[in-house]
C-alpha positions in Angstrom: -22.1 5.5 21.7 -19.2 7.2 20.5 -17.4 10.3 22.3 -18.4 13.3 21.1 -15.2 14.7 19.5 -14.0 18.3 18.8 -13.1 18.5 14.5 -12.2 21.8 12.6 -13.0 20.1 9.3 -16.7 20.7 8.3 -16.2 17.3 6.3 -14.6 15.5 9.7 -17.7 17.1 11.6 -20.3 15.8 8.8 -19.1 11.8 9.2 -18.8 12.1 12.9 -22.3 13.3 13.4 -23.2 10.5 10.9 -21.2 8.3 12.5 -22.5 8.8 16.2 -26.1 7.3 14.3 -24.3 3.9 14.1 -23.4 3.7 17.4 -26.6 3.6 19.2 -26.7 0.1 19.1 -23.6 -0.9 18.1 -19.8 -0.2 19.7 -17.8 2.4 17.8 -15.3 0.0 16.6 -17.9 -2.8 15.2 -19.2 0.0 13.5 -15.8 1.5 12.6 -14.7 -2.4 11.1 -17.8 -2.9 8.8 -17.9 0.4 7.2 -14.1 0.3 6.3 -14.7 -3.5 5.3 -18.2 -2.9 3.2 -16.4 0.7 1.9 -13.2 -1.5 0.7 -15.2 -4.4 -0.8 -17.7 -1.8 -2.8 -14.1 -0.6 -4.7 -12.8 -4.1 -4.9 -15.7 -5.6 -6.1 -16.8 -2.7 -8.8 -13.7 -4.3 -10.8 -12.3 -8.0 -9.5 -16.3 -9.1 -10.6 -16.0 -12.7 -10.7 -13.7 -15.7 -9.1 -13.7 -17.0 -5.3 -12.3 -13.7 -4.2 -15.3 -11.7 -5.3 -17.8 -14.1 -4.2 -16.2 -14.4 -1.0 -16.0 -10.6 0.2 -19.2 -10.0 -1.7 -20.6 -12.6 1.0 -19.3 -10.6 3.9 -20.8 -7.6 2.8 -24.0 -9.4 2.6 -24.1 -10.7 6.1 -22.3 -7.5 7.5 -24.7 -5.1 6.2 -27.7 -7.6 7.2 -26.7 -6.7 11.2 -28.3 -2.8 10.5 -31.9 -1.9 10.5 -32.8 -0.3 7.3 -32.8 3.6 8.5 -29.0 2.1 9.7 -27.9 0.6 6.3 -28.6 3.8 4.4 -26.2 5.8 6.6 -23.3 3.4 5.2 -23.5 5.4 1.7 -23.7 8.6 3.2 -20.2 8.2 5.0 -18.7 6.9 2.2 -20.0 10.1 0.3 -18.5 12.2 2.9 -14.9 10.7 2.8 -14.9 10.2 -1.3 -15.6 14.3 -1.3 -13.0 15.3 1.4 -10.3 13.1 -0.4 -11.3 14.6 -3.4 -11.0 18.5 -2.7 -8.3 18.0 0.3 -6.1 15.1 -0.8 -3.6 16.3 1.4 -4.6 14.6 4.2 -5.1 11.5 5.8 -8.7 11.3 6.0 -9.4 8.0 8.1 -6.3 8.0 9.7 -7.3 11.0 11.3 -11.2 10.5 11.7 -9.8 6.9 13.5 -7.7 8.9 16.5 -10.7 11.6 16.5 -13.2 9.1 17.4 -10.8 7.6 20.1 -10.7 4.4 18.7 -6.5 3.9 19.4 -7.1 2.1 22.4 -8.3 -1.1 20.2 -4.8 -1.3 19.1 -3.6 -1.8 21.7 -2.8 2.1 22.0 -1.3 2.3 18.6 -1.3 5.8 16.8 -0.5 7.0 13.4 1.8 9.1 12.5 0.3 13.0 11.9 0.0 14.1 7.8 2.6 16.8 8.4 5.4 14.5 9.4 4.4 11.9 6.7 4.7 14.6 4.0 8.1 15.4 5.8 9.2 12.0 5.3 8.2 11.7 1.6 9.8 15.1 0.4 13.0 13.3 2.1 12.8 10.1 0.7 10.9 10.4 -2.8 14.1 11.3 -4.8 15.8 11.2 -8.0 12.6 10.4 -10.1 13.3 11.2 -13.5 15.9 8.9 -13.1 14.2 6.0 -11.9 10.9 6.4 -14.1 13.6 7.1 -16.9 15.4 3.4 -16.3 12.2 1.1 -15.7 9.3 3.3 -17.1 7.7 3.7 -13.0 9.1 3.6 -9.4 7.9 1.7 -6.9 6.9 2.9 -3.5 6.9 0.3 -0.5 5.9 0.6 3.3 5.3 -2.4 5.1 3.6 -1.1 7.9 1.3 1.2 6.6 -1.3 2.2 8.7 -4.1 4.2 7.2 -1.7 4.9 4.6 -0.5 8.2 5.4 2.9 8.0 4.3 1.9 6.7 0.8 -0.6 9.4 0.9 2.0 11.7 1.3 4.2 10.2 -1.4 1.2 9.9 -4.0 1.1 13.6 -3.3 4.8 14.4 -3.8 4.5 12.5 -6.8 1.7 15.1 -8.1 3.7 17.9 -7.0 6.8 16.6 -9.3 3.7 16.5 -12.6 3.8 12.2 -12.4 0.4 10.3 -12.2 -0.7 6.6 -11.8 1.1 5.1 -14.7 4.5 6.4 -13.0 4.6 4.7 -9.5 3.5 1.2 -7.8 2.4 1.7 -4.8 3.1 -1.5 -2.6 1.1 -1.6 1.5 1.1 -4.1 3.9 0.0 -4.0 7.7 -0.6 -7.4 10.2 -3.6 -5.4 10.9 -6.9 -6.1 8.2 -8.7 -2.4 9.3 -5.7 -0.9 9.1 -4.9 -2.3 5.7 -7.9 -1.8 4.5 -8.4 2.3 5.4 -5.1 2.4 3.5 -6.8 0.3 0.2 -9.7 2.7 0.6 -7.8 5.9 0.8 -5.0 4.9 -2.1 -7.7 3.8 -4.4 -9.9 6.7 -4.3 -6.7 8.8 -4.8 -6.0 7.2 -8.2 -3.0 5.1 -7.4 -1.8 2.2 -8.8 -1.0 -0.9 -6.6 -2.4 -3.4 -4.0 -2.4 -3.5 -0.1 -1.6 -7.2 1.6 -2.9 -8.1 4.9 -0.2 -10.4 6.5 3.1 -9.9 8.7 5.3 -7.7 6.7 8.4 -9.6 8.6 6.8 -13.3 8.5 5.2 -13.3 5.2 6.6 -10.1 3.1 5.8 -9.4 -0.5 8.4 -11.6 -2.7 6.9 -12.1 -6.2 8.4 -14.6 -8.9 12.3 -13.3 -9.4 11.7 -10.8 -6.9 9.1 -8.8 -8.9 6.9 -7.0 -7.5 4.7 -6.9 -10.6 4.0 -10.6 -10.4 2.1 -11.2 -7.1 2.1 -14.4 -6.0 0.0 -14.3 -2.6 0.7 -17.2 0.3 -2.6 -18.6 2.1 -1.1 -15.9 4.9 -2.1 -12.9 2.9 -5.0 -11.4 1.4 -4.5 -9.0 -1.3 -6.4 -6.0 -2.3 -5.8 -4.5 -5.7 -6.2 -0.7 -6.7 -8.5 0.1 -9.3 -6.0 2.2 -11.0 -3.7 -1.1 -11.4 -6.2 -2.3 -14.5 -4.8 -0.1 -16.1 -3.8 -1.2 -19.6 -0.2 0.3 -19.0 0.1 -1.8 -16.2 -1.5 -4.9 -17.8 0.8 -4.9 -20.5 3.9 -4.4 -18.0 2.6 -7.3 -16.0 2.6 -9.2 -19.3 5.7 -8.3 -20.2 7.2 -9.3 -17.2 5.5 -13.1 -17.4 7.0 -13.2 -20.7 10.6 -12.5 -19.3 10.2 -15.4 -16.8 9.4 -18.2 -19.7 12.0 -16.5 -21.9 14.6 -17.0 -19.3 13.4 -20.0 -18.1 13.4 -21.4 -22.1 17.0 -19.9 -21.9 16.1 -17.4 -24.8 16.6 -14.6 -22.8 19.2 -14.7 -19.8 18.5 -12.6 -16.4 20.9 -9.5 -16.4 24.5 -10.3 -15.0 27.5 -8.3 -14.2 30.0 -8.1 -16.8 32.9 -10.7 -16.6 36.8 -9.4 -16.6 38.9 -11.1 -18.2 41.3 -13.2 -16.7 45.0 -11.9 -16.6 47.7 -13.4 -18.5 49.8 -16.1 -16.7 53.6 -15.4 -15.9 56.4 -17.4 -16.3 57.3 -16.6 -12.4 54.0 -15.8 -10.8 54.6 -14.2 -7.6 54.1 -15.9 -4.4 50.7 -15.9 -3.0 49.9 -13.7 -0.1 48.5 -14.7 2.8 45.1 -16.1 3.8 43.4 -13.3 5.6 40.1 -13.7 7.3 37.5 -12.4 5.1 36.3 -9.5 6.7 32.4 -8.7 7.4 30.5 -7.2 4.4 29.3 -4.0 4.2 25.2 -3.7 5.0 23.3 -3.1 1.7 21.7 0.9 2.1 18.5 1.2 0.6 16.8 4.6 0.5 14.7 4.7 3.2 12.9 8.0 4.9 13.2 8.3 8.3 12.4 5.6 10.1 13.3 3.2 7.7 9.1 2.8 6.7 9.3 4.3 3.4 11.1 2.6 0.8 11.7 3.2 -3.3 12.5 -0.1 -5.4 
């Protein structure tokens, strides 16, 4: 049974109690997995409603949910209740996240520990920057952290975003973690908050996010990764941006339309006595690329 925890949130106290009801027969983390995994496939499902992937997740909810007792399986709505009301009158928080380390559930990770709301926000009022600019050159900005977590720092930047008047149609909002759980609390959390973008499950080093051309509009998903799109990313503002995009790539690739390239200079007039060449110096090392990052390096615009 799960360790009765200590919360200051009446909402955090409401899911732990409802919580503890899980665990009589199960361990906290089996229960912990399959609500996260049946609470991330309910969203998924309610829009991707037909194909392999739907089938396939709907399947796993099937024979995850048949493992409770009845009086068990109606506790699974109840919690979901719980977090979709917290998230929606205190969206300032990371909900899961911090539910997860109240219910001492670290040590499954091998002692890993996410990062407090506080310092996330932190982090995104240092990093989320020059946004009229960048919505002004592309239409959106993209917001990237490849190890996410419960999704805390996106959380935070979603929230910054708010603060600065910008909703869903103004930022993609791109998550990957090695871990599924850990993924998937961050699909659960982003999607209820109304963001637009997808989560991948796979090794952000071994298997990152590179889309046709680099785009991170056109996802093109390797059998190592599993990808879990946000409800708000049906949106026909994105739809017709993804579109547009496709219709770049045959453009270019029909040569009707060339990729954007740096101006050429034109060459200087020869001399009748060119000077003499100087020497050969060893080229030296470039400079490192600096992308904005917050601290940490997590948190990334594109």
């Amino acid at each position: 049974m799960a360790r009765t925890v200590r919360f200051l949130k009446d909402s955090q106290v409401e899911f732990s109690k409802l919580f503890s009801e899980l665990c009589r027969m199960k361990s906290s983390w089996e229960a912990w997995t399959d609500f996260v995994a049946m609470s991330a496939t309910t969203i998924a499902n309610a829009f991707d409603q037909e194909g392999p992937t739907h089938d396939e997740r709907e399947q796993k909810y099937i024979n995850t949910i048949k493992r409770y007792s009845k009086a068990e399986q109606e506790i699974f709505p109840k919690l979901f209740a719980v977090m979709v009301e917290a998230l929606e009158h205190e969206p300032d928080q990371d909900f899961l996240g911090e539910m997860f380390m109240g219910l001492n559930m670290g040590d499954h990770w091998k002692g890993q520990f996410f990062t407090p709301y506080n310092v996330c926000r932190m982090m995104s009022e240092i990093t989320v920057t020059d946004l009229e600019d960048r919505i002004e050159k592309k239409g959106w900005v993209g917001i990237n952290d490849p190890c996410c977590g419960a999704g805390a720092l996106l959380i935070a930047a979603r929230n910054t975003m708010v603060r600065h008047k910008r909703g869903p149609r103004d930022a993609l909002y791109v998550a990957q973690d090695i871990d599924r759980t850990a993924a998937l609390m961050c699909y659960i959390q982003l999607s209820l908050l109304g963001c637009a973008g997808y989560v991948v499950v796979g090794d952000s080093l071994l298997h990152p996010v590179v889309g046709p051309g680099g785009n991170p509009l056109l996802i093109s998903p390797t059998p190592e990764q599993e990808i879990w799109l946000m409800p708000a990313f049906y949106d026909e503002v994105w739809a017709a941006r993804i579109q547009w995009e496709r219709m770049k790539l045959v453009l270019e690739d029909l040569g009707v339309m060339k990729p954007p390239q740096e101006p050429e200079q034109e060459a200087p007039a020869p001399e009748d006595n060119p000077p003499e060449a100087p020497p050969i110096e060893e080229p030296a090392e470039p400079e490192p690329v600096l992308l904005n990052e917050g601290a940490g390096g997590q948190l990334t615009l594109f």
